[in-house]
C-alpha positions as CSV (number, residue, x, y, z in Angstrom):
1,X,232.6,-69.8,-127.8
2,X,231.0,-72.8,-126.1
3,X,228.7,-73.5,-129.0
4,X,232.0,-74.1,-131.5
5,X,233.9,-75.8,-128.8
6,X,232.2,-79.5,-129.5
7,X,232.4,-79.3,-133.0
8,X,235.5,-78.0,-132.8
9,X,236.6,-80.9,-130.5
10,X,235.1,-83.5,-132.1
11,X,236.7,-82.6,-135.9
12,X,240.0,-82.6,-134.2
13,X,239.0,-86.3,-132.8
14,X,238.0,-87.2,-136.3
15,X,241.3,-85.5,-138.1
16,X,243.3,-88.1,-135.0
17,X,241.5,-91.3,-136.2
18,X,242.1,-90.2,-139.8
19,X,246.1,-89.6,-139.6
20,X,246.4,-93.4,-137.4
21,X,243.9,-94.9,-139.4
22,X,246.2,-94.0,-142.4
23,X,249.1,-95.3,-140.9
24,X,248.2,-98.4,-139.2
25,X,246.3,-99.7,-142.2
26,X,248.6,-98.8,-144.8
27,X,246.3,-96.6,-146.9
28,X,247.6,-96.1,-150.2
29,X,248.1,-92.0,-151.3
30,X,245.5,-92.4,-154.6
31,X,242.8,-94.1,-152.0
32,X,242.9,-92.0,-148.9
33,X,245.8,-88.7,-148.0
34,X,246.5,-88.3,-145.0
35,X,245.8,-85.0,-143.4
36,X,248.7,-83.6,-143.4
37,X,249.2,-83.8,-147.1
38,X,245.6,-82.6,-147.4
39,X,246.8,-79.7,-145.1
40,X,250.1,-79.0,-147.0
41,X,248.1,-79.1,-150.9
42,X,245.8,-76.5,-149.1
43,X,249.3,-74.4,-148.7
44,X,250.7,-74.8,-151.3
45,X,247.9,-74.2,-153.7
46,X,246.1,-71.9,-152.1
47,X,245.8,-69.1,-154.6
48,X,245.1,-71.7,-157.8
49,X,242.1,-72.8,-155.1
50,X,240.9,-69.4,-153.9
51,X,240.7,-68.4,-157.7
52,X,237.9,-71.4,-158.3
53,X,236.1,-71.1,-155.0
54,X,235.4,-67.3,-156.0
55,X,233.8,-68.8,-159.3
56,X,231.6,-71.2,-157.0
57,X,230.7,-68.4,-154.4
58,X,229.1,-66.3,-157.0
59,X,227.4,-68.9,-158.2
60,X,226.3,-70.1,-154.8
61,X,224.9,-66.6,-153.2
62,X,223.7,-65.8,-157.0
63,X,221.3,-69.0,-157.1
64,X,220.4,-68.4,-152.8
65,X,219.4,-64.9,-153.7
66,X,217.2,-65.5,-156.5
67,X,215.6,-68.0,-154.9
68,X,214.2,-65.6,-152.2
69,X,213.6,-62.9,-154.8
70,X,211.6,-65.6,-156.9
71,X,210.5,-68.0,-153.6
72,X,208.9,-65.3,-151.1
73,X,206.4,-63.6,-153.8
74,X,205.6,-66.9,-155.4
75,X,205.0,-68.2,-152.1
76,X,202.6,-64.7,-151.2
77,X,200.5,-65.5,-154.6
78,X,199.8,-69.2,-153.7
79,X,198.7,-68.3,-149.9
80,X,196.8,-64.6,-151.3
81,X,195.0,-67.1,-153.9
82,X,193.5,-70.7,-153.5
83,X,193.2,-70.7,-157.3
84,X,196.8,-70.6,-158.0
85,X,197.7,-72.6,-155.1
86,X,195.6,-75.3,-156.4
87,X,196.6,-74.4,-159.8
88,X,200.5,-74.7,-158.9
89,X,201.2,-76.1,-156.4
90,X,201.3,-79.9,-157.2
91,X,203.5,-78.8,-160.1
92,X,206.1,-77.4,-158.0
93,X,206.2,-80.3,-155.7
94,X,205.9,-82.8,-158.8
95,X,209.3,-80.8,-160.1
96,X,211.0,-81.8,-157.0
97,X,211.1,-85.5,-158.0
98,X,213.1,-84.8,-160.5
99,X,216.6,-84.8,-160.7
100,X,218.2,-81.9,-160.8
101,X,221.3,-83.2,-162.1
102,X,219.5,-85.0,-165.6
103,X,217.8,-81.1,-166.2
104,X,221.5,-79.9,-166.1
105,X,222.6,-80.9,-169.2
106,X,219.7,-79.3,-170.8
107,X,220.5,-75.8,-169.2
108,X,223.6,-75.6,-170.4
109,X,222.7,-76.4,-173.8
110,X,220.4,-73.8,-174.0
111,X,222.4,-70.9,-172.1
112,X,225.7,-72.1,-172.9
113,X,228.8,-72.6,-170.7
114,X,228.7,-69.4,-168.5
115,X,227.6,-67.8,-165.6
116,X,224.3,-67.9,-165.7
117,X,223.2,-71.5,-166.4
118,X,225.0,-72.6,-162.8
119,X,222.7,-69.7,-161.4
120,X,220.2,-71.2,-162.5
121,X,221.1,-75.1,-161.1
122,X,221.5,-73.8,-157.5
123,X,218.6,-71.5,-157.9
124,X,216.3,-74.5,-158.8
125,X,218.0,-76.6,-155.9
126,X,217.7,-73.7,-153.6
127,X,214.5,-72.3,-154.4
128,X,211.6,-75.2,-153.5
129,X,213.0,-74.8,-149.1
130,X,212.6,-71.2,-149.4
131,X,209.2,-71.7,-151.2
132,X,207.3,-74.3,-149.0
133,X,208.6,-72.7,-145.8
134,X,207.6,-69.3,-146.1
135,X,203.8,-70.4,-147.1
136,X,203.4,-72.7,-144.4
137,X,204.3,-69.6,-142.7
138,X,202.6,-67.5,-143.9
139,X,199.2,-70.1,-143.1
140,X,200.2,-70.6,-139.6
141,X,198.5,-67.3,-138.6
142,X,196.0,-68.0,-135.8
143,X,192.3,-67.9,-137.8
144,X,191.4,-65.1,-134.9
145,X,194.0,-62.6,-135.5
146,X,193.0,-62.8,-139.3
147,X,189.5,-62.5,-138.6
148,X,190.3,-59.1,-135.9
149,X,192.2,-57.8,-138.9
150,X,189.2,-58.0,-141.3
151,X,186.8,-56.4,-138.6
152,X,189.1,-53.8,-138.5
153,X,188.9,-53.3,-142.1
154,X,192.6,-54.0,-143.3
155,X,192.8,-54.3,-146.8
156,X,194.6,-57.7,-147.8
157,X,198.2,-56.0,-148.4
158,X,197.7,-54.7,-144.7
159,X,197.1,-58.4,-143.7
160,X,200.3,-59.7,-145.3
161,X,202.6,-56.9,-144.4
162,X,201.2,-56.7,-140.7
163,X,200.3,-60.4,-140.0
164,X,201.1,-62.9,-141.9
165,X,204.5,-61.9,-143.3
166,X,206.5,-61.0,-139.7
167,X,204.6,-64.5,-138.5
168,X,206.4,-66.5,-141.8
169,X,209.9,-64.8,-141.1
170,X,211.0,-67.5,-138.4
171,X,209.7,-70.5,-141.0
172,X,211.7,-68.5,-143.8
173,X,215.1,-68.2,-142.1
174,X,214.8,-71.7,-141.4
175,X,214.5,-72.8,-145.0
176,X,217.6,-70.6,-145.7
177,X,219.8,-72.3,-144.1
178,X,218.6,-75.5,-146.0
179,X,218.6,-73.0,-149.2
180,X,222.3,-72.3,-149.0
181,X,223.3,-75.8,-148.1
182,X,221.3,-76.8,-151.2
183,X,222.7,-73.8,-153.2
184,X,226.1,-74.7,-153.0
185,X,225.4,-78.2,-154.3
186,X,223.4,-76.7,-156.9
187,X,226.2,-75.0,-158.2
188,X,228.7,-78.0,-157.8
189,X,226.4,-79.8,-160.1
190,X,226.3,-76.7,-162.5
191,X,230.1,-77.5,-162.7
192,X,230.1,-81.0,-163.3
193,X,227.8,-81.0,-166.1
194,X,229.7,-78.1,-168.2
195,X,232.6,-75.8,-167.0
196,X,236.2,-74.4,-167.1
197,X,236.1,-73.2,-163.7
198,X,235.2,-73.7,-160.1
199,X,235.1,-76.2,-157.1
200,X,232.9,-78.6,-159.1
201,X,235.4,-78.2,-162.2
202,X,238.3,-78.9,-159.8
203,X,236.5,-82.2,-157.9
204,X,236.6,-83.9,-161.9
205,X,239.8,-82.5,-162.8
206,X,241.0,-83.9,-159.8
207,X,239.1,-87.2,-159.7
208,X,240.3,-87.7,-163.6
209,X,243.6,-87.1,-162.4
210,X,243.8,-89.8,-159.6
211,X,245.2,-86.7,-157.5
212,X,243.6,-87.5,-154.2
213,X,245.2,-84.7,-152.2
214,X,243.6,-81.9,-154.4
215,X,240.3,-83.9,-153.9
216,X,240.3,-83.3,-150.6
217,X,241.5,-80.1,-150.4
218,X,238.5,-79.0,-152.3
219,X,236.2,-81.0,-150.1
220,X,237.4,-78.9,-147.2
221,X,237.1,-75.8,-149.0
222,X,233.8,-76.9,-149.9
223,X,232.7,-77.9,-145.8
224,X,234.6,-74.7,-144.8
225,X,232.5,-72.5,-146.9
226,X,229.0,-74.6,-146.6
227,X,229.8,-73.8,-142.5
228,X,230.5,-70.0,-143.2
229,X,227.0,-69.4,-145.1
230,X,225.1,-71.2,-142.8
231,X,226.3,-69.2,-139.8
232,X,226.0,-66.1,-141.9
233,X,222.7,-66.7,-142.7
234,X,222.0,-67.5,-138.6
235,X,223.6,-64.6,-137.7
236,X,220.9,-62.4,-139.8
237,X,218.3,-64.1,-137.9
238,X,219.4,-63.2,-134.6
239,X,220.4,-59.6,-136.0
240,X,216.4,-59.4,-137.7
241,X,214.6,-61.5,-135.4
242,X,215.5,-61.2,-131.8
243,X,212.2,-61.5,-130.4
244,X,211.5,-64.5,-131.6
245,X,211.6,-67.5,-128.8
246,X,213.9,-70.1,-131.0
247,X,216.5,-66.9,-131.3
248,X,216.4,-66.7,-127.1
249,X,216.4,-70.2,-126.0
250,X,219.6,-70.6,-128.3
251,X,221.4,-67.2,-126.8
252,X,220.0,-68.9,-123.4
253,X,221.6,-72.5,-124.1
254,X,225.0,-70.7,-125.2
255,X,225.5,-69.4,-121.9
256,X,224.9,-72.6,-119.8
């Protein structure tokens, strides 16, 4: 409970100096809501939200998990193989310089308006964090425990599974967490570019609309749920990695 009570605090400061600031500058509605009206859209159109931010959460754990189905055995192939590291991997980083938001458009005209082109968006946000974290790693095993495992005669599937793939699990729940913050944005921009439905849809509609309130509502929805999969995604790492020292100083901390 200590570790949400700061946060906690501190967004109830923040909601304080929003409501005043409001009132003692005379914000118009269209510019800025104040929170209460945010609160009471949130109320009152709760199910019309809900029903779009079901349409963004498939598309948002659909691109995180096929980024670790794609990310952790791409990443296995470059460390296994200097060739293809050397091979891929300035491509991969050279594809992060580019925009994900100018390939959009070009997804959606060649898979069309549905599910799977926004899949593909947060997948391609979500996937180069998972990638790079797991083979740095995977590389971080000390030279010595490699070389005992050679003496011993493991074949190089028993070096991966034993060594080198337990060592990277740390490194790959930490680029996770920056996965699914990146995954939901990924599929925000799915949205934007082409769609009938979702968060993303609902941020133009809105924004076309000068309807500030629903704006908002939808960028709480949006922080609400970016909050939830972060912690979900911490919570697998203390239920899968216990042991590991970042795991116990944090349990440690929490009871201070």
């Amino acid at each position: 409970m200590k570790a949400f009570f700061y946060p906690l605090v501190t967004v109830l400061l923040l909601i304080v100096a929003w409501h005043f600031a409001v009132i003692v500058f005379h914000i118009p509605t269209y510019l800025l809501p104040a929170p209460e009206m945010v609160l009471e859209r949130l109320a009152s159109d709760w199910s019309f939200i809900l029903k779009h931010s079901w349409v963004t959460i498939y598309e948002t754990i659909g691109g995180f998990l096929l980024s670790i189905v794609i990310g952790v055995p791409l990443a296995i192939i470059l460390v296994a193989s200097p060739t293809i590291d050397r091979a891929l991997m300035p491509l991969l980083v050279l594809s992060q310089t580019f925009p994900k938001i100018a390939l959009a458009p070009l997804i959606i005209i060649w898979f069309g308006l549905g599910l799977f082109p926004k899949l593909l968006v947060s997948f391609l946000v979500a996937f180069f964090p998972v990638l790079i974290s797991t083979v740095v790693g995977m590389r971080a095993v000390e030279i010595e425990m490699l070389e005992l495992a050679r003496s011993m005669r493991a074949s190089m599937f028993q070096i991966f599974w034993k060594f080198r793939i337990p060592f990277a699990l740390p490194n790959l729940f930490a680029g996770m967490k920056v996965a699914i913050a990146f995954a939901i944005v990924g599929a925000i921009i799915g949205e934007w570019v082409g769609a009938n439905q979702g968060l993303g849809y609902l941020l133009l509609q809105s924004n076309a609309n000068l309807d500030t309130a629903l704006l908002f509502s939808v960028l709480v929805v949006l922080l609400v749920l970016g909050v939830v999969f972060y912690y979900a995604v911490e919570w697998l790492e203390r239920m899968l990695l216990p042991w590991h020292a970042s795991v116990r100083i944090e349990g440690l901390q929490a009871t201070i």
